[in-house]
N, C-alpha and C positions, 0 to 999 in steps of 0.2 A: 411352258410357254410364258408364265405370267413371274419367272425369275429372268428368262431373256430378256422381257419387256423392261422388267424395269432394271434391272444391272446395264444394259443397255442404254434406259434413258438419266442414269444419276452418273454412268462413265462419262455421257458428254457433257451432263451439266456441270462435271466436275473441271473437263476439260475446257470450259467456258465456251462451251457451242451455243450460239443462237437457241434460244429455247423454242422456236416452232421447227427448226434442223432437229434437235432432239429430240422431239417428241416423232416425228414424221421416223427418223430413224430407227427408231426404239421399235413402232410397230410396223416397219417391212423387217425389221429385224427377227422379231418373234414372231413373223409368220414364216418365213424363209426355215425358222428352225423349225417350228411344228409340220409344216407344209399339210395342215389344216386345211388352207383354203388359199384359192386363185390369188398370185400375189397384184392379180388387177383390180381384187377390191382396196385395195388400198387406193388407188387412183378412183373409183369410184365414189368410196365414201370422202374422198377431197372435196370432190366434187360437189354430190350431192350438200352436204353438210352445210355449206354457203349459198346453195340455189334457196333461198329461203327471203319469203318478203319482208317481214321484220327483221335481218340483219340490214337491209337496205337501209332502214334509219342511222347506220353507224356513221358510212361516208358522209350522208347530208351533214349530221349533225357535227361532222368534224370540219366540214367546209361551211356551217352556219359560225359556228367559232372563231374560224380565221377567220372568216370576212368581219365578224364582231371586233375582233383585234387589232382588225388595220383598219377597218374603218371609226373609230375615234371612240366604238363606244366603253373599253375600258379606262381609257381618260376621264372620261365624264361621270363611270361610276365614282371613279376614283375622286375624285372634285364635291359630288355629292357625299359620298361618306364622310369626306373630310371636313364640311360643314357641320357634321352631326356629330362626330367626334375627333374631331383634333383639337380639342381645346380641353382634352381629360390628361389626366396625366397616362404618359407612354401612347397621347392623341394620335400620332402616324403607325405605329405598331397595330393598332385598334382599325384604324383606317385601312392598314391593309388586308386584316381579318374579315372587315364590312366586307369590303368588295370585291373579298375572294368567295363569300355567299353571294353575293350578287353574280357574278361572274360564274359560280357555280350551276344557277337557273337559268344561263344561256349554252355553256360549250357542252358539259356531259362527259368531262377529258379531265383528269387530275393534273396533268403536267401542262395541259393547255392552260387551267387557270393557273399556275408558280410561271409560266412562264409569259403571259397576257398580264396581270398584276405585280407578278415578282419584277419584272424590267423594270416598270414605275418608282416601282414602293422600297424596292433596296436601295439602289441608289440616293433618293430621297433619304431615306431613314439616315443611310450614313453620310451627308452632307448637316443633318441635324442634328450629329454627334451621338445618334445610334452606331453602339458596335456591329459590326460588319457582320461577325459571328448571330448576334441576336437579330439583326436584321433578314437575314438568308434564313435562319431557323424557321420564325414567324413566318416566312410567307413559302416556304417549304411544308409545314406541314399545315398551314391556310390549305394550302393546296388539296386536299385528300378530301376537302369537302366537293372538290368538286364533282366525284362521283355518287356523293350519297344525297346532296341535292338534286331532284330532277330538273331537267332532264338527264339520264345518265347510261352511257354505253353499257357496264358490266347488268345493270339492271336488266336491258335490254335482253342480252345476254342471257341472263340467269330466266328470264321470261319464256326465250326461245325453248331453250334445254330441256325445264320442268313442265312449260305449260303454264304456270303462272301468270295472272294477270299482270302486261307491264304498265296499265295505267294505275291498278290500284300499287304497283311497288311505285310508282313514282309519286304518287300522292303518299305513300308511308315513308317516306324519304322526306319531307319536309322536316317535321318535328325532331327526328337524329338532325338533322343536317344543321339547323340553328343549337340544340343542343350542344354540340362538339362544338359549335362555333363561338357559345360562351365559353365553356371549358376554357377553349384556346384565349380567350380576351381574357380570364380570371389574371393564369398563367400572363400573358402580356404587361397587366396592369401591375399584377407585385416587383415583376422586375424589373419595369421601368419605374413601378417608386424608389425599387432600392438602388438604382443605379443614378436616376435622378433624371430622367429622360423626362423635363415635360414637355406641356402642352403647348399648344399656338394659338395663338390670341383667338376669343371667342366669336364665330360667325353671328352676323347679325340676323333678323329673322328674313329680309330682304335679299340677305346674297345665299340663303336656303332655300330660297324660292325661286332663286334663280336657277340654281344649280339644281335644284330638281326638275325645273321646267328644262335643262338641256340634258337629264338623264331619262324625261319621262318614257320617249322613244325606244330608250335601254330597259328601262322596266319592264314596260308593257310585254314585252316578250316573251318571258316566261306565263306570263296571265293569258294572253291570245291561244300559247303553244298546249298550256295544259290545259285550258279550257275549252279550247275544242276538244281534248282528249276527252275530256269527263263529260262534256256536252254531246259523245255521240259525233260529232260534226267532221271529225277524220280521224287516222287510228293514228298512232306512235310512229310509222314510218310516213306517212303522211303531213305530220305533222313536220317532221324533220324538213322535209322537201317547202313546207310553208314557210319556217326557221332560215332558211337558203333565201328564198324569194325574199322575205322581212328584211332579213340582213344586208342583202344586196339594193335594195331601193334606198333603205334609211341608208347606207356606205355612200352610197352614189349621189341620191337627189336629197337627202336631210342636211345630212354633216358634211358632207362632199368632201370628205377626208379619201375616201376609197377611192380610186382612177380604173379606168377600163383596161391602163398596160397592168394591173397590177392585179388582175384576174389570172391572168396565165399562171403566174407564182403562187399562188393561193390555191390552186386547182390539181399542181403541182406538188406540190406539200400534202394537200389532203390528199392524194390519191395514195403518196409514197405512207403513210401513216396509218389510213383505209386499210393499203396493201398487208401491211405486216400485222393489222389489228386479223384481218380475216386468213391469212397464212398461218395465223396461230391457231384460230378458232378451226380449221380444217385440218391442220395437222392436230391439233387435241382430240376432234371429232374421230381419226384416225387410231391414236390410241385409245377411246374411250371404248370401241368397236371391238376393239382386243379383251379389253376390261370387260366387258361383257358378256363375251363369250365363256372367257376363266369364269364368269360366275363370283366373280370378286364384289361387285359391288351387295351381292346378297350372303357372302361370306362376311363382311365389313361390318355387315348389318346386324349378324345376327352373334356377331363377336361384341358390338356396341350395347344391340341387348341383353349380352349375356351380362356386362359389367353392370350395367344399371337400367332399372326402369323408371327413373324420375325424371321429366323433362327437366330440369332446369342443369342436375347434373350432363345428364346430356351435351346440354348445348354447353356447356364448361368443358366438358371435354373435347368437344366438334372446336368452338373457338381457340382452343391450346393448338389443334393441329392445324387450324386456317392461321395462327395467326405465325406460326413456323413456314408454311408454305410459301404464306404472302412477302415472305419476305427474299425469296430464290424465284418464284414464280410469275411470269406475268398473269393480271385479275383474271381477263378475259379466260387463259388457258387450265388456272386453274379453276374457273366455276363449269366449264364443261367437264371438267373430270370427276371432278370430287361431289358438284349436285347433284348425278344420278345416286353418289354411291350414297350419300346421307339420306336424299330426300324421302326413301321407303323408310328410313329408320324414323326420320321425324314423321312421317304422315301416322305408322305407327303408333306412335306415343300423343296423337291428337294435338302435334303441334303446327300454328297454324303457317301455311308455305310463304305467305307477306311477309310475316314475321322472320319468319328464316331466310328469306332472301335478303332483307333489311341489315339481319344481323351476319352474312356470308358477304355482302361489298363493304360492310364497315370492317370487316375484317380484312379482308385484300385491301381496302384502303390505308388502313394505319399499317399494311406491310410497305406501303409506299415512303413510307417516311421512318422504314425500319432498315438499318443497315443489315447484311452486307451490299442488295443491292435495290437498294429504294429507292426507286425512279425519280420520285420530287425534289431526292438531295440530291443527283446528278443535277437534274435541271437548273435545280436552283445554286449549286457552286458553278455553273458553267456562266451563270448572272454574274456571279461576286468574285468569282477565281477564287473560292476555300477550296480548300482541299475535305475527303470526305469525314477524317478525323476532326479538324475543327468544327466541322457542323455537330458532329453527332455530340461533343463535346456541350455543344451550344445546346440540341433537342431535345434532351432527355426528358424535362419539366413536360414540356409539350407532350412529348412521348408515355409519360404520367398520366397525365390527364385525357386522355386517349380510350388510353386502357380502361380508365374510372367509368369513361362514358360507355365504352361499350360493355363493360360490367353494368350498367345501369340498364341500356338497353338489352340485356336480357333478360335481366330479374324483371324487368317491369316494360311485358307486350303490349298494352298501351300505347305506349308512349311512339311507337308505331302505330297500331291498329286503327285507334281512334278514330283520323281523320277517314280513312277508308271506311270504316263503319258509316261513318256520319254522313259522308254523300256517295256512298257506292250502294 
């Protein structure tokens, strides 16, 4: 059963099926050959798998996003960073790193923020004699922070699956998430010295205070969203539904950039996006049902600790194979598959599940910006018209320094845990 399953699901990934088509395939495939069991649980566990109230934060939070994006407020992050740093050298490469963290503490979407900030900042970059290639790069894999800053979809996700607290992953997701985000400005600053990329005349302390006074609106948001989380005051899907209501008053009655015809498209898009986030999660839900049964994921476990009993190897070995997967796999479909089969190995070994869940979306995230098929470099050539070899030509450095971070974030759970300790 469990050679149908997956021969089944690696022939269509091969054959470039839709990857929630493959995975849904895969397991009515290997129950039809075992004939184990009713092929209605398959339709069942579709079902069930998404009747769940915390996956309800997904849509919100993706229609909190686009309404973020059409209504003015990545403009104005964008305007605020650029006071703080566009007058360093490689100032707009840096400026679009800023306010793709920023942006990251509103949408919860990797490719929502390359393509809410990438629109801005590429074009920009290459009107100021950034190359087109270094311009797309930057704010390609800018982008990948926006699932390890909360608010964030696969966190959610990995919450549902394990049981895991998703306010304290969202609160361990801070410190990764500016982490990677220097990384990425180190990287920005050398190769705009040696290319010669500077800076823009420096803001004065008046038009900083401006531009924060028309981004304060954009701030506040992730301050309002997490703090009622941590304050008790509504949970994570709640929250989302607040993120929707926020977004739409400041769209409409602040910045009055957002119009009422311009809901229907916006509600539109997130549902189409909604749609395919939760077709995955229920076709995964559907082979992980299968996995289960084989007894696989306690086969995995106990072949993980026959190699080693030291946690940090461990997790070396767990990130070699997330960070293979992340790179054919969407995040969402891989953390329902592969969390149940690790998380007995890590609970195991007293490693802590914040920590692992921390270090499992930073891993699906730098498969985003890992070819062959890395969602934030689609997104973001379909910005610049590169093709996928010129980017990846361009990412590598980035893609360097990625890697270092999340090498860091494993040797050192801290750098997660802390904040969660301190007020959870």
């Amino acid at each position: 059963m469990s050679t149908v399953l997956f021969g089944v699901f690696v022939l269509m990934v091969a054959l470039n099926v839709p990857i929630a088509a493959s995975l849904g395939l895969a397991a009515i495939a290997a129950i039809v050959f075992s004939k184990s069991v009713p092929l209605i649980v398959v339709g069942q566990k579709l079902f069930a798998s998404i009747d769940s109230f915390p996956l309800m934060a997904i849509p919100f939070f993706m229609i909190a996003g686009n309404l973020m994006e059409r209504g003015g407020i990545s403009k104005r992050l964008i305007t605020f960073a650029n006071t703080m740093l566009g007058s360093f050298t490689g100032g707009l490469a840096l400026v679009g790193i800023l306010a793709s963290m920023f942006f990251a503490a509103i949408s919860g979407s990797s490719p929502a923020t390359v393509a809410a900030i990438g629109s801005i900042m590429i074009p920009a970059m290459v009107r100021h004699g950034y190359s087109k290639e270094f311009a797309t790069a930057t704010q390609a894999s800018a982008g990948f922070i926006g699932v390890i800053i909360p608010p964030s979809i696969p966190m959610v996700t990995f919450g549902v699956v394990t049981g895991t607290s998703i306010g304290g992953l969202f609160m361990a997701g801070f410190t990764p998430g500016v982490l990677f985000g220097l990384l990425l400005m180190v990287v920005a600053y050398f190769v705009s010295k040696k290319n010669h990329y500077v800076g823009e005349q420096k803001a004065s302390l008046a038009e900083m205070l401006a531009a924060f006074k028309e981004s304060i609106l954009a701030l506040l948001m992730p301050i309002i969203i997490l703090g009622g989380i941590y304050g008790g005051i509504f949970t994570p899907t709640e929250a989302a539904n607040v993120a929707v209501v926020y977004g739409l008053v400041v769209g409409l009655y602040v910045y009055r950039e957002l119009q009422w015809k311009d809901l229907p498209e916006i509600l539109k898009s997130s549902a189409i996006s909604s749609a395919m986030v939760m077709l995955i999660i229920a076709t995964a839900s559907a082979f992980g049902l299968i996995l289960t049964r084989e007894a696989i994921p306690a086969q995995i476990a106990e072949l993980f600790l026959g190699l080693t009993s030291n946690p940090l190897l461990l997790l070396l070995l767990i990130n070699l194979m997330l960070l293979v997967v992340g790179t054919f796999m969407e995040t969402n479909a891989a953390i329902i598959i592969l969390a149940p089969i690790f998380f007995p190995v890590i609970q195991q070994l007293g490693i802590d599940p914040v920590h692992f869940g921390i270090i499992m979306v930073a891993n699906l995230a730098i498969g985003m910006i890992t070819p062959p098929l890395g969602v934030n470099l689609f997104v973001a050539c379909g910005i610049s018209k590169l093709t996928i070899e010129q980017l990846v030509r361009a990412n590598w450095k980035y893609l360097f320094v990625s890697f270092l971070g999340l090498a860091l974030l494993t040797a050192f759970p801290w750098l997660s845990l802390w904040l969660p300790r301190l007020l959870l």
